[in-house]
VMD Tcl script that draws the C-alpha trace (Angstrom):
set ca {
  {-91.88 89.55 94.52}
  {-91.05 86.26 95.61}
  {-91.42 85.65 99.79}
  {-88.57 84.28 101.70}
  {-89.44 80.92 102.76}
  {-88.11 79.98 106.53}
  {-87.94 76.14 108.03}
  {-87.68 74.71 111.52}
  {-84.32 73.54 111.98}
  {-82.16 72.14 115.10}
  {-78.63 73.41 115.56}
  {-75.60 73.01 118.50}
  {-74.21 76.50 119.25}
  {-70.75 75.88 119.96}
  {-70.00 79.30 120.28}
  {-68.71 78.65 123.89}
  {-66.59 75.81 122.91}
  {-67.94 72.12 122.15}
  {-67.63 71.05 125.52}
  {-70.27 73.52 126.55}
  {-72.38 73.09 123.07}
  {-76.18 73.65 123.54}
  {-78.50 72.11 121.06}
  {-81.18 75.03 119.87}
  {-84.47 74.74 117.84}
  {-85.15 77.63 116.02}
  {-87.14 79.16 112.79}
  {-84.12 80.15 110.21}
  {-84.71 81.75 106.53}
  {-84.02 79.50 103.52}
  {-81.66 80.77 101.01}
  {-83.09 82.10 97.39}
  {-83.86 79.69 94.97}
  {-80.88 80.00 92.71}
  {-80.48 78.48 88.99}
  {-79.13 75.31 89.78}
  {-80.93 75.37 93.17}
  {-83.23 72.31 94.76}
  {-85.73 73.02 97.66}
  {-86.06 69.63 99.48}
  {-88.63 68.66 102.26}
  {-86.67 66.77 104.57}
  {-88.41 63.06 105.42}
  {-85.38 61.98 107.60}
  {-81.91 63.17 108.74}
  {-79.18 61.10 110.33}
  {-77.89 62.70 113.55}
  {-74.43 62.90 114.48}
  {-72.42 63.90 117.21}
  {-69.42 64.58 114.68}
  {-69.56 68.24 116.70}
  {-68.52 67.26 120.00}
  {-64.83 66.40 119.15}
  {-63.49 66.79 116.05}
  {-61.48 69.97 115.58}
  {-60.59 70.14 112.12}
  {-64.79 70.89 111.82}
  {-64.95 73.70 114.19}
  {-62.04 75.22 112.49}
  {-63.80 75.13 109.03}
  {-67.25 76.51 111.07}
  {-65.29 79.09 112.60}
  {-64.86 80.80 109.28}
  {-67.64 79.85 107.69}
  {-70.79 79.59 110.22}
  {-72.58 82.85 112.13}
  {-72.71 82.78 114.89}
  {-70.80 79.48 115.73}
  {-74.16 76.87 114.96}
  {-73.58 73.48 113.48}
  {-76.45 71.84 112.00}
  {-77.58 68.41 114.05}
  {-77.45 66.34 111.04}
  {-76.45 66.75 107.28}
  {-77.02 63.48 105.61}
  {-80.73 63.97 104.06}
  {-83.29 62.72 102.20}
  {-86.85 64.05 101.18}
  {-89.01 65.24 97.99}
  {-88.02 67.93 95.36}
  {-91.16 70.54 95.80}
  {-89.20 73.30 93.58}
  {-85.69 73.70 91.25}
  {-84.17 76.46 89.45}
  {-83.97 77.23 85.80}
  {-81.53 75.45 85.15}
  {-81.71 72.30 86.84}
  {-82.05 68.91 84.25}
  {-81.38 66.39 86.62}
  {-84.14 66.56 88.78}
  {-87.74 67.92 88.91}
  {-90.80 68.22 91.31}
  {-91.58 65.26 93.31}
  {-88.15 63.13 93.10}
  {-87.15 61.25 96.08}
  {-83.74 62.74 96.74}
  {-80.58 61.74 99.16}
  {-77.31 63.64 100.10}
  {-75.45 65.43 102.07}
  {-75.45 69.06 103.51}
  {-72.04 70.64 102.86}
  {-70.74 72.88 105.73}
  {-70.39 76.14 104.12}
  {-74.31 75.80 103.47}
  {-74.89 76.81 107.01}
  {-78.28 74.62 107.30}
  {-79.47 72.22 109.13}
  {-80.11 68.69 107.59}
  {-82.89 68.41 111.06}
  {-85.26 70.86 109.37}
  {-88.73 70.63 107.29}
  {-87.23 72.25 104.65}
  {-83.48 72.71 103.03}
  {-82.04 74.34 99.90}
  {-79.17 72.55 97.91}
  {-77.56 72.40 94.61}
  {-78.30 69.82 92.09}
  {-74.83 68.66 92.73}
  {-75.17 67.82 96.47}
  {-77.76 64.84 95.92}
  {-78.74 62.30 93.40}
  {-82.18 60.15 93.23}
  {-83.18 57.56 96.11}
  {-84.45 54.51 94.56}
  {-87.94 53.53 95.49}
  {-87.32 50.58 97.33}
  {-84.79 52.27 99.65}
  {-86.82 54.21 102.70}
  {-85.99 57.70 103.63}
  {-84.57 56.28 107.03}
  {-82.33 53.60 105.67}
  {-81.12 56.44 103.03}
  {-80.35 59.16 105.33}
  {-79.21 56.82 107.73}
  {-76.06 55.39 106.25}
  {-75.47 57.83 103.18}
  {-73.07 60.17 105.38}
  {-70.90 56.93 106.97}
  {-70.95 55.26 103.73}
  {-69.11 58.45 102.12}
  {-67.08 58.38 105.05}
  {-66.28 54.52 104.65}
  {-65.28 55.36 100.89}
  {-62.99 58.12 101.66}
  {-61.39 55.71 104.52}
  {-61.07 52.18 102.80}
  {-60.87 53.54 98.96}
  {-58.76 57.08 98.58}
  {-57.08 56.92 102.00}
  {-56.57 52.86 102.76}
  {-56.20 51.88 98.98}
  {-57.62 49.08 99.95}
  {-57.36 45.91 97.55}
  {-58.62 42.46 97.39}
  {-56.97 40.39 100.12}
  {-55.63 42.85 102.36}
  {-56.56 42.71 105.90}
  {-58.29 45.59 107.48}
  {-58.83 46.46 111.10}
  {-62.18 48.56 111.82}
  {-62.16 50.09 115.43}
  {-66.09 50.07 116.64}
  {-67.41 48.01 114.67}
  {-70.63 48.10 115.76}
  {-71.17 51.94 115.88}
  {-72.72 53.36 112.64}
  {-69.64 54.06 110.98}
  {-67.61 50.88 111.79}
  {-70.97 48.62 110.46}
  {-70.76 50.04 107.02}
  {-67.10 50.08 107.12}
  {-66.77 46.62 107.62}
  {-69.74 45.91 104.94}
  {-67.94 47.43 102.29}
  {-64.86 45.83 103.51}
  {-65.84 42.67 103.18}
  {-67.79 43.20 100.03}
  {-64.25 44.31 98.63}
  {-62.31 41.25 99.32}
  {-60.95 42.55 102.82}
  {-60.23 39.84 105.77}
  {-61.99 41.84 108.46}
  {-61.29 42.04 112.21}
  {-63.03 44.71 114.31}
  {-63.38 45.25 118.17}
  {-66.36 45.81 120.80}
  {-66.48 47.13 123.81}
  {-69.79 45.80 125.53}
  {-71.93 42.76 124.65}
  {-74.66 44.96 123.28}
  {-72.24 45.55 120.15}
  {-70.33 42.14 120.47}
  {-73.90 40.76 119.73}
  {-74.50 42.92 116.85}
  {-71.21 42.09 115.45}
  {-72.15 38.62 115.43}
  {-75.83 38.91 114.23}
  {-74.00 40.60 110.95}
  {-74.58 39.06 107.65}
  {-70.47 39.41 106.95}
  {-67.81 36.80 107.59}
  {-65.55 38.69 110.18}
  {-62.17 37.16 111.10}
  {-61.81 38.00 114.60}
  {-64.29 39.91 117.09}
  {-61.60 41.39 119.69}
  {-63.35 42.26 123.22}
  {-61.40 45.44 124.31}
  {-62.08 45.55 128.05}
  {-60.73 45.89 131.51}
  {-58.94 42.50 131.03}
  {-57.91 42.73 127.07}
  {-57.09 46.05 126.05}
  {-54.53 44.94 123.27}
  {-54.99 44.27 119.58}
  {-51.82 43.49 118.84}
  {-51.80 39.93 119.88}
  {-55.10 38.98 118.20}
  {-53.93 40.45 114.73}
  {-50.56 38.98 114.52}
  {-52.41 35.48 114.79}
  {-54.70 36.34 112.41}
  {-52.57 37.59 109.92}
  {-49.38 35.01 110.43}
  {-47.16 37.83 112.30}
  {-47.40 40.21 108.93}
  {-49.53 42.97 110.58}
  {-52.85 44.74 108.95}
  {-52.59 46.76 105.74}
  {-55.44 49.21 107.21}
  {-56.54 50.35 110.37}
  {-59.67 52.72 110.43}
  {-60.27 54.64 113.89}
  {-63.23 56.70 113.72}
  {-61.94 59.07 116.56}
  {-64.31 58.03 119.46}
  {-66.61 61.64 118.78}
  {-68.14 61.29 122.67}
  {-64.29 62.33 124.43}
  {-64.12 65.44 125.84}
  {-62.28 67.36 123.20}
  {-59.45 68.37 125.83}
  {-58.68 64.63 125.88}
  {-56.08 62.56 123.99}
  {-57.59 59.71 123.24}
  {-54.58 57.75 122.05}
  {-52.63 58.25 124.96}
  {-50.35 55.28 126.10}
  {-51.93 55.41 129.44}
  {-54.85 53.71 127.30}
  {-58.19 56.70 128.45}
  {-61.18 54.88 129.59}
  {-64.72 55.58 129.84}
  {-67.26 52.68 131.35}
  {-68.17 52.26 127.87}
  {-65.08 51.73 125.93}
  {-61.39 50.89 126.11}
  {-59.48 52.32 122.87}
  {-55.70 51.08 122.33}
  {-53.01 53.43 122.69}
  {-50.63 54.66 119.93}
  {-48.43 51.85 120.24}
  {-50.43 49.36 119.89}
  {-52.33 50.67 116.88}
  {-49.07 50.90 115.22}
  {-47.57 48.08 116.44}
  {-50.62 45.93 114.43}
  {-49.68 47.76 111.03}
  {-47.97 45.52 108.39}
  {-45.17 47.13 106.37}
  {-46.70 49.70 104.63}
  {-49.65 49.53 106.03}
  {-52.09 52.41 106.61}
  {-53.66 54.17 109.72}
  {-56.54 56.16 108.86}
  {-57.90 58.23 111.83}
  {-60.69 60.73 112.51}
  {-58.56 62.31 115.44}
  {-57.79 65.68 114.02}
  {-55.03 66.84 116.56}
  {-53.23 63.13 117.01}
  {-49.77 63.32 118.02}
  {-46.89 61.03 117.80}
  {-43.83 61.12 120.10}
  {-40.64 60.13 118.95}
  {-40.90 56.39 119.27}
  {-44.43 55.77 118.17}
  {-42.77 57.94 114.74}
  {-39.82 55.67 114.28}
  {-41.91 52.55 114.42}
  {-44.01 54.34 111.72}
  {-40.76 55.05 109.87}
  {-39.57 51.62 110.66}
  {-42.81 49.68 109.14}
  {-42.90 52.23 106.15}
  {-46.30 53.04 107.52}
  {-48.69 56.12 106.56}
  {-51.11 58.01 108.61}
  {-54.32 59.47 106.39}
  {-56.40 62.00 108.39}
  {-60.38 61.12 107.60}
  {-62.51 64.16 107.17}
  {-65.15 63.27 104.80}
  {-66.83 66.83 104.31}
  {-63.64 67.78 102.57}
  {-65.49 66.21 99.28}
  {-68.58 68.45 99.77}
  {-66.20 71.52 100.29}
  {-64.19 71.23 97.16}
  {-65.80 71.79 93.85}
  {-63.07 69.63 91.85}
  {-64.11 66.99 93.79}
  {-68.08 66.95 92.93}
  {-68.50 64.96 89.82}
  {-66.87 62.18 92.40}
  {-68.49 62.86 94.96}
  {-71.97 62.35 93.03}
  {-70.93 58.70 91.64}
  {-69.70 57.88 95.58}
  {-73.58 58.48 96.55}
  {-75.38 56.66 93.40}
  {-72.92 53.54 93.83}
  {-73.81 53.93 97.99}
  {-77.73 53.88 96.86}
  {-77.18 50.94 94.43}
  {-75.50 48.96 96.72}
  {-78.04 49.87 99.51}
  {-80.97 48.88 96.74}
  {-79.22 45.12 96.70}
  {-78.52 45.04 100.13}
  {-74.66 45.04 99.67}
  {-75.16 47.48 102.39}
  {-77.62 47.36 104.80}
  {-78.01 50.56 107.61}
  {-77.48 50.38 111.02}
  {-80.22 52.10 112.60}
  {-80.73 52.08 116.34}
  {-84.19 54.15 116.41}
  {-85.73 56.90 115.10}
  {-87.55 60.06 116.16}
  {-89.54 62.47 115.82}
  {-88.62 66.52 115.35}
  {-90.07 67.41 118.28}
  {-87.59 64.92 120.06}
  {-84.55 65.33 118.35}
  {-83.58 68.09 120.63}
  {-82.83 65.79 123.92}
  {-82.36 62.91 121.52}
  {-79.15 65.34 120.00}
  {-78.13 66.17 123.75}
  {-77.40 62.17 124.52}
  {-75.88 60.73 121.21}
  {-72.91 60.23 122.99}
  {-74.82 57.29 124.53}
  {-75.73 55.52 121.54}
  {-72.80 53.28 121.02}
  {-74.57 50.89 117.99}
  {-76.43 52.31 115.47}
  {-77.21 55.09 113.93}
  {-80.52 57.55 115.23}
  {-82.45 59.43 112.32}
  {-85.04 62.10 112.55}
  {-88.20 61.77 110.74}
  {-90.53 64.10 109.82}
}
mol new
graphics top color blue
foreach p $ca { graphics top sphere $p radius 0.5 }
foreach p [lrange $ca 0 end-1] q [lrange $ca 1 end] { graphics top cylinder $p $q radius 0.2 }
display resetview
């Protein structure tokens, strides 16, 4: 009779909506062992705060999680200790990395988490558990964004909101490594000197503060008055979710200034693309008929779409061995503000808001 094994695992219960989310540490049974099945011990987890505003993700957890608990982190990486039957790809002791798909209801911050063979592929052994878990979420994320949504191509000229923030770093990277002219934006001189400390060639650094909140002027100089092919917002995760972000009247925290509608559309070349993370973006009239007028496109950026659809996963596997190969070379290299331990993740999870560069990974 085989003996349910159960793991330590850290979850937000946004059962009272995500503006009231409370982050939880509790003991949770693993799933069977099926045929195709992988038990991983977790080494290291990158957190995210991908909870807190985005509503396309409590909409899929509303059907699909019990009792309304989002794991703290899905992007993994640990050691095979037991596979199924049929599993050839993999066996005991393999330094794996991937990412937790939603409908798994599991937490990636756990000691222990059961996958398919599918869901991860090998870590190569001169890539750390940190930097791997670290960037292998944003770096699928930075794929769906510059590849399948931007179409990016060799010369274009890409915009990358944040560019210091976890996301925007490995957006840019890849970018640049693609033959992209780059500009980005900061907000503070913490991440205006980590912009500048990067080992990529960026065009333009724009300050967005309480004397320059407009990106408009900045690109058309770069780019000869043609505009940007792609823009890639990330959705700003630490807005209350109540809030619209892109609202003309330009919502400010003290930590950031984000351009309104307008603008962002007003920096788009014909045809050019705007990929955002902001699930319920809306566009009056006149921000629409300058879209319409510049031939423009909108994608919407939800990366766990690839883990939720089965047709996507053969994909989906060569998006995470081409992210580890090009994190081997250092094509890409992580942004990691600091890591922590298990028994601080909890408070660590209740303040990611505040971490505006880098990424912050839970080791075990």
């Amino acid at each position: 009779m085989n003996r349910k094994r159960c793991a330590k695992s850290i979850f937000v219960d946004i059962s009272k909506g995500s503006n009231n989310a409370q982050v939880i540490s509790r003991e949770v049974e693993l799933p069977q062992l099926e045929r195709n099945g992988v038990l991983i011990q977790v080494k290291a987890c990158g957190l995210s705060t991908s909870w807190v505003d985005s509503v396309a993700l409590c909409q899929v957890l509303s059907k699909i999680s019990k009792g309304q608990c989002v794991g703290a982190g899905h992007d993994i990486a640990g050691v095979v200790v037991a596979t199924g039957e049929d599993v050839t790809t993999l066996s005991k002791g393999d330094q794996v990395v991937g990412i937790l798909p939603l409908d798994y209801e599991q937490s990636g911050c756990s000691d222990f988490v059961m996958v398919q063979e599918f869901d991860v592929v090998l870590k190569p052994s001169t890539v750390s558990f940190v930097d791997a878990a670290g960037c292998v979420g944003d770096s699928v994320r930075a794929y769906t964004a510059l590849h399948y949504l931007g179409r990016l191509s060799s010369g274009d000229t890409v915009i990358v909101l944040d560019g210091a923030s976890s996301f925007g770093s490995i957006c840019i990277q890849l970018a640049h490594h693609w033959g992209a002219k780059v500009l980005t934006t900061s907000s503070s001189e913490d991440e205006k000197r980590y912009l500048q400390n990067m080992d990529v060639e960026l065009a333009q650094i724009v300050e967005l503060n309480q004397k320059n909140a407009s990106l408009k002027s900045v690109t058309m100089l770069e780019t000869g008055n043609l505009g940007a092919d792609i823009l890639v917002d990330q959705g700003i995760a630490q807005y209350p979710q109540n809030c619209n972000i892109y609202d003309d009247n330009r919502l400010q925290n003290s930590m950031n200034l984000l351009p309104s509608k307008h603008d962002i559309i007003s920096c788009l070349a014909v045809g050019g693309r705007w990929v955002t993370s902001k699930a319920n973006l809306q566009l009056d009239p006149p921000n629409s008929r300058l879209m319409f007028l510049r031939c423009a496109s909108i994608g919407f950026l939800f990366e766990h779409a690839w883990m939720l659809s089965s047709a996507q996963q053969g994909r989906y596997q060569h998006i995470l061995m081409d992210i580890m190969e090009k994190v081997a070379t250092k094509t890409i290299r992580p942004n990691i503000h600091h890591t922590v331990s298990f028994d601080g993740a909890v408070e660590v999870v209740k303040a990611l808001e505040e971490v505006r560069v880098g990424k912050v990974v839970m080791t075990i």
